[in-house]
N, C-alpha and C positions, 0 to 999 in steps of 0.2 A: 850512487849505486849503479852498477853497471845492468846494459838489457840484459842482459844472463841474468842476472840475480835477481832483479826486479818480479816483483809479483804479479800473478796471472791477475785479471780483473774477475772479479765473480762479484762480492753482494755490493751492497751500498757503500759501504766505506773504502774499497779498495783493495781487502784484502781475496789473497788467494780462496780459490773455492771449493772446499771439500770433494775430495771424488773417491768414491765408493761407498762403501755402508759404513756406517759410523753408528752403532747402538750402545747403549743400555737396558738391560732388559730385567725387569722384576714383577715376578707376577707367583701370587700368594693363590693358593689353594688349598684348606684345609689345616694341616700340618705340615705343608712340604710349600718349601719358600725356593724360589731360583732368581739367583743373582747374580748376570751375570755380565760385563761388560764386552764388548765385539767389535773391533777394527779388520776392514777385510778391502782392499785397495781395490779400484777396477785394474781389471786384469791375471788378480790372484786369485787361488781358490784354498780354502781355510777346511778343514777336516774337522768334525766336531764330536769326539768318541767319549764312551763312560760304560758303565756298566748299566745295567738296567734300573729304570726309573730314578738315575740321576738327572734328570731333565731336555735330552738332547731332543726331541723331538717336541716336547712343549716349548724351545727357544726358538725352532724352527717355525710352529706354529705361530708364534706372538711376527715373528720377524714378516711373515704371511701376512699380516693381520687378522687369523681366525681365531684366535683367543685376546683380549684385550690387556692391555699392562696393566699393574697393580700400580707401579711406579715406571719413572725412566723415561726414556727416549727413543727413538728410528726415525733415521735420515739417510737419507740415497744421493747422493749427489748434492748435498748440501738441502736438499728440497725435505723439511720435517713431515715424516708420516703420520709420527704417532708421540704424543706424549701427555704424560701423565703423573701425577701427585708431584708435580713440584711447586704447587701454590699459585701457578701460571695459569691462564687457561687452557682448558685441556683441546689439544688437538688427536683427534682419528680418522684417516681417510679409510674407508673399507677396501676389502682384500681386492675386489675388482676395481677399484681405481688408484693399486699401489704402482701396478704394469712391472710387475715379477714374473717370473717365470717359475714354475713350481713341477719338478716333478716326483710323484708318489710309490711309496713299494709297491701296492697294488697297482699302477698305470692309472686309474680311473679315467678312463678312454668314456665318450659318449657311445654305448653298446648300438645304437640306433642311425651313427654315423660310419663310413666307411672311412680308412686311413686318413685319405688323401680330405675329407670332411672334415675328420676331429684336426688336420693341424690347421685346415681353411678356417675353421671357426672363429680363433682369434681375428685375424685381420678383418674375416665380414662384419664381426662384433665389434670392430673399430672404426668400416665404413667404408672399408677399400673393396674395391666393386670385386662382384666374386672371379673373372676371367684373371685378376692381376692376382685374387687371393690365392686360387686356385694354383695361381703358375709358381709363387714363392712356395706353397705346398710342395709343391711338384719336383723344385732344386731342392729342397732340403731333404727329402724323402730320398731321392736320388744320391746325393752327398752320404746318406747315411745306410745306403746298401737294399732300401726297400722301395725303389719306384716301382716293380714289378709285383707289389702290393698295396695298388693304393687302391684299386675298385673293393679290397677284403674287410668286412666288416670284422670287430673286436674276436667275435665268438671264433675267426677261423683262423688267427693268429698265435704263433707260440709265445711263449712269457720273452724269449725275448726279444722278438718282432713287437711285439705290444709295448715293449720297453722303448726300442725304439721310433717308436710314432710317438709315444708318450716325450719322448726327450726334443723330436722334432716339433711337437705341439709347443714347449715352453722354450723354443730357441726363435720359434719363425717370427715373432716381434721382435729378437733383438732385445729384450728388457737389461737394465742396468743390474740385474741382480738375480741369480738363480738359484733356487734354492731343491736340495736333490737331497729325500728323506727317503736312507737304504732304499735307492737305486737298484740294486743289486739282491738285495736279500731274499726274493721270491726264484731269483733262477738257478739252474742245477751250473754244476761245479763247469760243464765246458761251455756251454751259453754265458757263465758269468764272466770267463777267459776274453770272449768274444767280445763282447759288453764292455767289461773295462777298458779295454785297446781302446774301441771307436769313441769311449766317454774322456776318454785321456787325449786325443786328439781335439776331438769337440771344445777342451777346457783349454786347452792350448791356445786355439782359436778365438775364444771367446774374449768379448773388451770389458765385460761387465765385473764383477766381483759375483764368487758363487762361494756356495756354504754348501759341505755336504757332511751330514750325518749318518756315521758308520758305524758297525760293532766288528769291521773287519780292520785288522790293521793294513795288512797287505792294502786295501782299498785303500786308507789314508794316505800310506808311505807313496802309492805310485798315482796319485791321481792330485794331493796336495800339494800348493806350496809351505803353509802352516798347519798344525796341528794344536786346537786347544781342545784337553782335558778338561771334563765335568766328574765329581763326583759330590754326590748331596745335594745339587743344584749350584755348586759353585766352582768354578775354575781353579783346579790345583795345579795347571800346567799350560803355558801356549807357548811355541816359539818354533821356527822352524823344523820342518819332519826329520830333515838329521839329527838336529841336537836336540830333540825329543826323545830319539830314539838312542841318541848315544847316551845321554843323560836323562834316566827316566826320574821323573822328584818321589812317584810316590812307588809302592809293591803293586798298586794295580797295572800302571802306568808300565814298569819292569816285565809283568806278566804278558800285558797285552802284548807290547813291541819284543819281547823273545824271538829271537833267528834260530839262532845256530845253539841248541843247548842240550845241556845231559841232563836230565833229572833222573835221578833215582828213586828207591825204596829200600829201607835200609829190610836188616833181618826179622822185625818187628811188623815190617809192612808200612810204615811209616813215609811218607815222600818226603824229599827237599830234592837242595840245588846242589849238582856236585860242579857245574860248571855254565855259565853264561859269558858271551860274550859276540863281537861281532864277528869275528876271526872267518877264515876259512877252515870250510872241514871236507875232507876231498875222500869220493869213493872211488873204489875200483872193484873189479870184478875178484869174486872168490871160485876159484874151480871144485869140484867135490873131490873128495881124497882120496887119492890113488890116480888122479889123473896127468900128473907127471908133470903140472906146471909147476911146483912147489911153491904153491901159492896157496894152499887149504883149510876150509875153516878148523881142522883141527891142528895146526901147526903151534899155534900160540896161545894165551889166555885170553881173555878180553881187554886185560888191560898192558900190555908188554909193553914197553918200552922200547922204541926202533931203536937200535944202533947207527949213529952215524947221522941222526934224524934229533940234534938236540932241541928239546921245546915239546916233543911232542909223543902222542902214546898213537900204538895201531890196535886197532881192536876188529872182529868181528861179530858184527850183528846182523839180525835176519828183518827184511823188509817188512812195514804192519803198517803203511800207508802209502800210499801215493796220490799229490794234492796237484793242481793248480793253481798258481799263485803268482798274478800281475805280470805273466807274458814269460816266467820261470817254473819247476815243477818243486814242490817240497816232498823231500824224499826222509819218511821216517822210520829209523829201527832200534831195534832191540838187542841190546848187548847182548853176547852169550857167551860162556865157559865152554868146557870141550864136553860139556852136559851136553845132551840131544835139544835139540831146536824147542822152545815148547815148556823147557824144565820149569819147572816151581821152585826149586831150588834156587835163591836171590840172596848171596854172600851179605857182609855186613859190609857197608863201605869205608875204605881204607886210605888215606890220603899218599901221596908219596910224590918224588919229583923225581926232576928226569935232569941229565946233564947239561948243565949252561943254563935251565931255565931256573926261575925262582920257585920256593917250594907252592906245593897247591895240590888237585887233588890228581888223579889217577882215574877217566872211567874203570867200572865195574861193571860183572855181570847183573845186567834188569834195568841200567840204563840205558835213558834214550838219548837219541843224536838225530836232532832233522837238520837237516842242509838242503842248499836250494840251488841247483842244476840249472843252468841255461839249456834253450831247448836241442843245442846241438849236442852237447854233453848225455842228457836225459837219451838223447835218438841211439846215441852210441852204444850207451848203458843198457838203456832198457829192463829196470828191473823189477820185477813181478813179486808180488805178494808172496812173502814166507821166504823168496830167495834170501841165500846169503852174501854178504857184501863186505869189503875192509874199509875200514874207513880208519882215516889217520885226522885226528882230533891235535888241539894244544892242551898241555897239560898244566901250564903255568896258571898260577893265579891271577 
């Protein structure tokens, strides 16, 4: 065997040495069981999404050590945390001597301590004299846009200044594992913009293995390298944030990671899907009619088919959101007929195809089309709630 190939020295017998979190996790409450297995390498960071009370925040928990396993296993770096019913004796190091890094939706900031205190706290709590602890405070605070907050105690800080002292509290040790439960979920829609960029850097940087648990996708897709799925307490999905999302296994899974799609309501009022896909779907400006670009939203139906344009239909619809969404803006509207803006009137939906493309459906009037703008595109456009807008979709199935 050659030194390339030859293995790293780690335990007693010579083989290579684990590196990153390696768990099993099982832990019974009640009527609701969560089983779930978890490989997260140092260096990578693993997204952990489901819908509500499939257990993404009690795996976090157990991974902490603030809830105890039923069964199973936690290892960091090859070093056993915790383990449990496997007939073995049991091992549990508690939460303060796991040396994770943990940060919470609410912050849970010491209210009593100022910034630059709550991220000193660690290291003094580990014995490093307070002038040294204080100064790693001091770079990291700095690194992450708030030196010029560190004398501010919790109460005078916005959610997401508190987020980030909360994020430089569980980075200033350096821990081999970080674990970040909806990070995100207490702040408003442009603080969260801000937020994700610096958390997306921060992860980049980071050597340890980190686990975050989301109910956003956007947060997954641009902050993970993996994405495992829970629902019921057990993993119906993990594998890379692309091919998750290219290839959702379940309808919740499909729902969550939706881009670019039309949903409708047929004449009954009824929803489905008249189109999903990753595709692009491209706006442009509509002028109001009579202004001579002939370009108007009353020129066409909603769902016309361009000439010359095979694969794809142009429609007009009127703007009914404008989002933020992982450093792009999501722009969503609503089909319309040459009805006024607003109508209740919602056709029955029709399928049809267009030239060269295979058959499939056709938007309709009362579907919707979100698409997602870079921020140069979005500065261009700039469009305002209730505006109307063309937007050229694929028609293909």
């Amino acid at each position: 065997m050659s030194p390339a190939a030859a293995p790293s020295p780690g335990g007693p017998d010579g083989r290579e040495r684990p590196d990153g979190l390696d768990a099993r996790v099982v832990v019974e409450r009640a009527a609701f069981r969560l089983d779930v297995a978890l490989r997260v390498p140092a260096g990578s960071t693993t997204a952990v999404v489901g819908p509500n009370g499939a257990g993404k925040s009690t795996l976090l928990r157990a991974l902490a050590g603030l809830a105890p396993l039923t069964a199973g296993r936690v290892a960091l770096d090859g070093r056993e945390l915790e383990r449990a019913g496997d007939g073995d004796p049991a091992v549990r190091i508690p939460a303060e001597g796991r040396g994770i890094g943990v940060v919470f939706q609410d912050h849970l900031l010491f209210p009593h301590l100022s910034a630059l205190g709550n991220v000193a706290f660690g290291p003094r709590a580990h014995g490093v004299p307070r002038a040294d602890a204080e100064g790693r405070a001091r770079a990291l605070l700095d690194r992450l846009g708030i030196a010029h907050l560190a004398d501010r105690r919790p109460a005078a800080l916005s959610g997401g200044q508190s987020q980030r002292v909360a994020l430089a509290r569980a980075l200033v040790l350096e821990p081999p594992l970080l674990l970040l439960d909806e990070p995100m979920a207490a702040l408003d829609a442009g603080t969260r913009l801000d937020v994700r960029d610096l958390l997306a850097d921060e992860l980049r940087r980071f050597g340890g293995a980190a686990v975050l648990v989301t109910h956003d996708p956007v947060d997954a897709l641009a902050l993970a390298d993996r994405i495992l799925v829970l629902e019921d307490g057990r993993a119906v999905q993990e594998g890379a944030a692309a091919e998750v999302a290219a290839r959702p296994a379940t309808g919740y899974v499909a729902r969550l990671l939706g881009m670019n799609r039309v949903a409708v309501r047929d004449a009954a009022g009824r929803p489905g899907v008249l189109f999903a896909a990753p595709a692009d779907v491209e706006l442009s400006r509509v002028g109001p009619p009579g202004d001579g670009d002939g370009d108007s939203g009353a020129d066409s139906g909603p769902g016309e088919q361009g000439q010359g344009d095979p694969g794809h239909v142009r429609a007009t619809g009127a703007v009914r959101r404008v989002e933020a969404a992982a450093g792009r803006i999501r722009v969503t509207l609503r089909l319309v007929a040459p009805a006024p803006v607003g109508s209740d009137a919602v056709p029955e939906v029709m399928p049809g195809t267009s030239p060269g493309a295979s058959p499939g459906p056709v938007p309709v009037a009362g579907a919707e089309v979100t698409a997602e703008l870079d921020a140069a595109a979005f500065a261009a456009l700039r469009p305002a709630t209730g505006e109307l807008l063309r937007v050229r979709v694929p028609c293909g199935a």
